[in-house]
C-alpha positions as CSV (number, residue, x, y, z in Angstrom):
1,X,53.5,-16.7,-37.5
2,X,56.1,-18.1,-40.2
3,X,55.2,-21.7,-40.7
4,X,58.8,-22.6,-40.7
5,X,58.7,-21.1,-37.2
6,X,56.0,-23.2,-36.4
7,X,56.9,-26.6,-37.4
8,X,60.0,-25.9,-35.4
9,X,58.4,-25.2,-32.5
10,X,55.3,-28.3,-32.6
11,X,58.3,-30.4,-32.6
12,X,60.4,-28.7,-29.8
13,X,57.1,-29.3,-27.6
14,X,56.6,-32.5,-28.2
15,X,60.0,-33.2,-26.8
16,X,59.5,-31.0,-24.1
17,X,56.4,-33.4,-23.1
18,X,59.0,-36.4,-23.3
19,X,60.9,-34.7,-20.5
20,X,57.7,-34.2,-18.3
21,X,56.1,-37.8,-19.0
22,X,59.6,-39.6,-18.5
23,X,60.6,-41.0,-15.0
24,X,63.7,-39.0,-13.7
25,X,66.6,-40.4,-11.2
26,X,69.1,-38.2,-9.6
27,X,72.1,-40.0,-11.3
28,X,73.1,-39.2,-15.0
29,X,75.3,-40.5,-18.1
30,X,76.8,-37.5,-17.6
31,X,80.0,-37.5,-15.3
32,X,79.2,-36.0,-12.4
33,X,80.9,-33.4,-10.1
34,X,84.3,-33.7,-8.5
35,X,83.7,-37.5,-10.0
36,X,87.2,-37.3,-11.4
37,X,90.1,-35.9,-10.2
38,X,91.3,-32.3,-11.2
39,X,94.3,-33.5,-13.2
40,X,91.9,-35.0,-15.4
41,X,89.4,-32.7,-15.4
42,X,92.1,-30.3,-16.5
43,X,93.6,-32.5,-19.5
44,X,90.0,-32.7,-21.0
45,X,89.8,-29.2,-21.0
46,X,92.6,-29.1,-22.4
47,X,91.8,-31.1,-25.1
48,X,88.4,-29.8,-25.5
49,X,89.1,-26.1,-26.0
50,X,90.3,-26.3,-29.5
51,X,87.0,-27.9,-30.8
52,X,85.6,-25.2,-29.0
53,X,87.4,-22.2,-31.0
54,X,86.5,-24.4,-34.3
55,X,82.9,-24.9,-33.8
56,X,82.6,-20.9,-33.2
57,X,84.1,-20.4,-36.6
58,X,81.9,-23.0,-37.8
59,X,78.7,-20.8,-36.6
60,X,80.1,-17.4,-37.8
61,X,80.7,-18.4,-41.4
62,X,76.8,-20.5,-40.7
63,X,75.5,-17.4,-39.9
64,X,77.1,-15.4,-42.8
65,X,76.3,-18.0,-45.6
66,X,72.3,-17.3,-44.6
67,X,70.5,-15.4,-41.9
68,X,68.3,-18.5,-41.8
69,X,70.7,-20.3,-40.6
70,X,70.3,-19.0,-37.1
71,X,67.2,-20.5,-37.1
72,X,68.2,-24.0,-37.5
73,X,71.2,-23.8,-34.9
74,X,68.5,-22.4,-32.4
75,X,66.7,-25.9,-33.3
76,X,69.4,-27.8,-33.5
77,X,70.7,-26.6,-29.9
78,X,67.4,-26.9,-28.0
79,X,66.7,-30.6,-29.6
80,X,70.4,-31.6,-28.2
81,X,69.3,-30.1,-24.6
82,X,66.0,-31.4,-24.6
83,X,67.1,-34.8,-25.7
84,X,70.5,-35.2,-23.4
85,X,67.7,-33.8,-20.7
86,X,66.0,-37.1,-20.8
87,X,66.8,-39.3,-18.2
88,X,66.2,-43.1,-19.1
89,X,66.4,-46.0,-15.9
90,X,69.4,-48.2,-16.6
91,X,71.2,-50.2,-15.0
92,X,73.0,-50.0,-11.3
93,X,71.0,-47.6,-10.2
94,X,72.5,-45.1,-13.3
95,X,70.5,-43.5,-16.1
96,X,71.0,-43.3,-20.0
97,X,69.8,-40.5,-22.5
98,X,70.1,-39.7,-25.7
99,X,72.3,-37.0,-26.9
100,X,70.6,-35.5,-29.7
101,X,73.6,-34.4,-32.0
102,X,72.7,-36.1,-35.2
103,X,70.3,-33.3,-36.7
104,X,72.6,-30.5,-35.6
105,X,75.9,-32.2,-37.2
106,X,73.9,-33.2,-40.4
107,X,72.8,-30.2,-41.1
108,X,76.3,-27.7,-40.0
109,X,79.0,-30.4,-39.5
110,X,80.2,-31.5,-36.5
111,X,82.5,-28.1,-35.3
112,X,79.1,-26.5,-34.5
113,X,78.0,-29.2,-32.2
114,X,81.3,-28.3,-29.9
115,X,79.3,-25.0,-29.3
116,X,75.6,-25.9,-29.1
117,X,76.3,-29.3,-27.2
118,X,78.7,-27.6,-24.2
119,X,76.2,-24.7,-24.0
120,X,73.5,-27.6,-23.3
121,X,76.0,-29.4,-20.8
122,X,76.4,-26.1,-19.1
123,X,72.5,-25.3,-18.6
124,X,72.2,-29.0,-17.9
125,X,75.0,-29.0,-14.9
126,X,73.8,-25.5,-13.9
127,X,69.9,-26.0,-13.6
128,X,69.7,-29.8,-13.2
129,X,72.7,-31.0,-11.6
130,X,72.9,-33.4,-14.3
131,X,77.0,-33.8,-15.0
132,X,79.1,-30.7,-13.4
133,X,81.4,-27.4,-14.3
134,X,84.5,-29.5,-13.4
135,X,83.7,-32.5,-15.3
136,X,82.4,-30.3,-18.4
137,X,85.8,-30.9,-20.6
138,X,85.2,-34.5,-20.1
139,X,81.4,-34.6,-21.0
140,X,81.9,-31.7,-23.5
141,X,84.4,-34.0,-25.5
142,X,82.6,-37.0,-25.2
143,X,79.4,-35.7,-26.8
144,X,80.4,-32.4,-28.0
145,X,83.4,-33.6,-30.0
146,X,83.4,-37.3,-30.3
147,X,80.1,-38.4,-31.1
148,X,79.4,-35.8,-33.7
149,X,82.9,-36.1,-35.2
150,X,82.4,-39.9,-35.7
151,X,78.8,-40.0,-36.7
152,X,79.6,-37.1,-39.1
153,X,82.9,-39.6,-40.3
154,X,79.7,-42.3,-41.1
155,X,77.3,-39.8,-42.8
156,X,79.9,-38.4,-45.6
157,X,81.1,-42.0,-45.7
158,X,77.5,-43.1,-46.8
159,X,76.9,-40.4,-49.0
160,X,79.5,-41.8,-50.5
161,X,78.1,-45.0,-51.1
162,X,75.3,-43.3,-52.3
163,X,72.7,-44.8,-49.2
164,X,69.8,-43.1,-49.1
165,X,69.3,-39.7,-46.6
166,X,67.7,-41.2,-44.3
167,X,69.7,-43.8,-44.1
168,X,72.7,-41.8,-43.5
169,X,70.8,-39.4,-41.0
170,X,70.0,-42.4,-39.0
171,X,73.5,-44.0,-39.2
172,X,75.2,-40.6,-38.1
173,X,72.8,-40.5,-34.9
174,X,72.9,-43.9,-34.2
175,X,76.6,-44.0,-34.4
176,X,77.2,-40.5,-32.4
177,X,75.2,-41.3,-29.3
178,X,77.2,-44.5,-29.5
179,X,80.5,-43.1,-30.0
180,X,79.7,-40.5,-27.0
181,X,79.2,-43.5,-24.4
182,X,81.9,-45.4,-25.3
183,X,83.6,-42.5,-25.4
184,X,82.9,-42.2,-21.4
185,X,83.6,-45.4,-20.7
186,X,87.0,-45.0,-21.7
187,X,87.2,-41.6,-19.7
188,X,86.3,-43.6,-16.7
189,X,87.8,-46.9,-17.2
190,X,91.4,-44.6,-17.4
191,X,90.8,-43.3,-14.0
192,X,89.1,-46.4,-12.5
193,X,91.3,-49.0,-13.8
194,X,89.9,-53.1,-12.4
195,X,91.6,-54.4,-9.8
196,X,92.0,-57.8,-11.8
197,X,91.8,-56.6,-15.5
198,X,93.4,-53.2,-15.4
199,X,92.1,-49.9,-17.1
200,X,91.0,-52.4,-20.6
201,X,88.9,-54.4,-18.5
202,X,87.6,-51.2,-16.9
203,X,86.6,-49.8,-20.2
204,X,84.7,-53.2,-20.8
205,X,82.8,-53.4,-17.9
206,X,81.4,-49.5,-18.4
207,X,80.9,-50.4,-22.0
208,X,78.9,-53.4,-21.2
209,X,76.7,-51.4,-18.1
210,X,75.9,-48.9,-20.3
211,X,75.1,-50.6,-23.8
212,X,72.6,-52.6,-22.3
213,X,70.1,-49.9,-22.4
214,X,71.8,-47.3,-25.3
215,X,71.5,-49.2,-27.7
216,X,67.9,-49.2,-27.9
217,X,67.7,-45.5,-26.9
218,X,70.4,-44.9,-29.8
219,X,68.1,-46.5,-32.4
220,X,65.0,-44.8,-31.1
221,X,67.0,-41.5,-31.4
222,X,67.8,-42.2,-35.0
223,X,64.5,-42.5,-35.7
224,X,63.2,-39.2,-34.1
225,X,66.5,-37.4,-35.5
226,X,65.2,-38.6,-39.4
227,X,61.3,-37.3,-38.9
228,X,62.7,-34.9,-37.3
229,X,64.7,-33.5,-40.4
230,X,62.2,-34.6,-43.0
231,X,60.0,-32.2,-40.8
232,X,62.2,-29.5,-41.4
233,X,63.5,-30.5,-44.8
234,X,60.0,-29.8,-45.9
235,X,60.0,-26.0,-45.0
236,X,63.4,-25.0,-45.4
237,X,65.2,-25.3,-48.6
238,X,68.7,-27.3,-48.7
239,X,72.1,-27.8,-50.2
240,X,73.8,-31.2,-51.2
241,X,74.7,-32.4,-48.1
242,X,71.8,-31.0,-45.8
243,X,73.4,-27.7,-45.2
244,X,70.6,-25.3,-45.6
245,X,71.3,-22.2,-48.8
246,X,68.6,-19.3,-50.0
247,X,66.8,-21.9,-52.3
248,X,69.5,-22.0,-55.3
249,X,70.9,-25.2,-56.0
């Protein structure tokens, strides 16, 4: 067997085992079915859609630029559904997970992860009952569209700054899980605005609930998201950038 092949798949198992040795609760991060009401369901499909259409661009011209490439969205895809699998206790009786989007958008950008990351919310509403068909515009956007678009905003923003790569691998990941729950909360707090505070103080509360446990799980993620690509890096060669070529620089 291809070694690259290999590597790939020693690490996609040893995820898998995270997902069979961690405790799992019936409620997710992921907003749930019939949770909000259609209007809303419809306006974040709305908004979602276009990301959509861009990310499938984004894998064509992928794809063209080096068969390889298909390779490394197949990872990058199954490490986002493994990962957003996982279902951490938090608080209230709710759960917390990573989201697993910092590889995929450091190595294709974040229009790809609009693809790979509603295709894992799909499965995931589908086989686990974990989020819901209705609700998948709102969960798509969150960490589909916002949380790779911001952490990928923080990776070219340290390149910049010249911070080393795995610095900026673990900022991005870091970043985009955290981007994806606040991102929720503010889908939620809209809808269920505090009686006393309003829709703000809504927002705060679901901020607060579920930063308590993220933000460990975020950092833990950065982590695994930078061995993760060091794993890879090692086997596949790469452009400036992380965006994988035929070996020329």
């Amino acid at each position: 067997m291809n070694p690259k092949v290999k590597t790939i798949r020693k690490i996609l198992l040893a995820l898998l085992l995270l997902i069979l040795i961690t405790p799992q609760k019936a409620h997710a991060m992921h907003i749930m079915e019939g949770f909000l009401p259609l209007g809303w369901c419809l306006f974040w499909y709305a908004a979602f859609i276009p990301f959509f259409i861009y990310g499938l661009i984004s894998i064509k011209k992928a794809v063209a630029d080096n068969p390889q490439n298909k390779v490394l969205l197949a990872f990058s895809g199954a490490f986002i559904f493994i990962l957003s699998a996982l279902k951490i206790p938090s608080v209230t009786g709710s759960t917390s997970h990573p989201t697993g989007v910092g590889i995929g958008t450091a190595l294709f950008g974040p229009g790809v992860i609009s693809v790979l990351g509603t295709i894992c919310l799909l499965f995931q509403a589908l086989l686990l009952a974990h989020g819901g068909i209705t609700t998948l515009g709102a969960n798509a956007f969150s960490m589909a569209v916002v949380g790779p678009f911001v952490g990928y905003g923080v990776y070219l923003l340290l390149k910049k700054l010249n911070a080393s790569n795995s610095v900026c691998l673990f900022l991005c990941a870091f970043i985009a899980d955290l981007a994806t729950y606040f991102m929720t909360s503010l889908q939620l707090g809209v809808v269920f605005p505090d009686p006393s505070t309003g829709v703000f103080g809504a927002i705060m509360k679901f901020v607060g609930v579920f930063m308590l446990t993220q933000i460990p799980i975020a950092i833990a993620e950065g982590l695994l998201t930078v061995v993760a690509y060091n794993l890879i890096s090692a086997n596949f060669p790469f452009q400036e950038g992380g965006v994988l070529n035929d070996g020329k620089k």
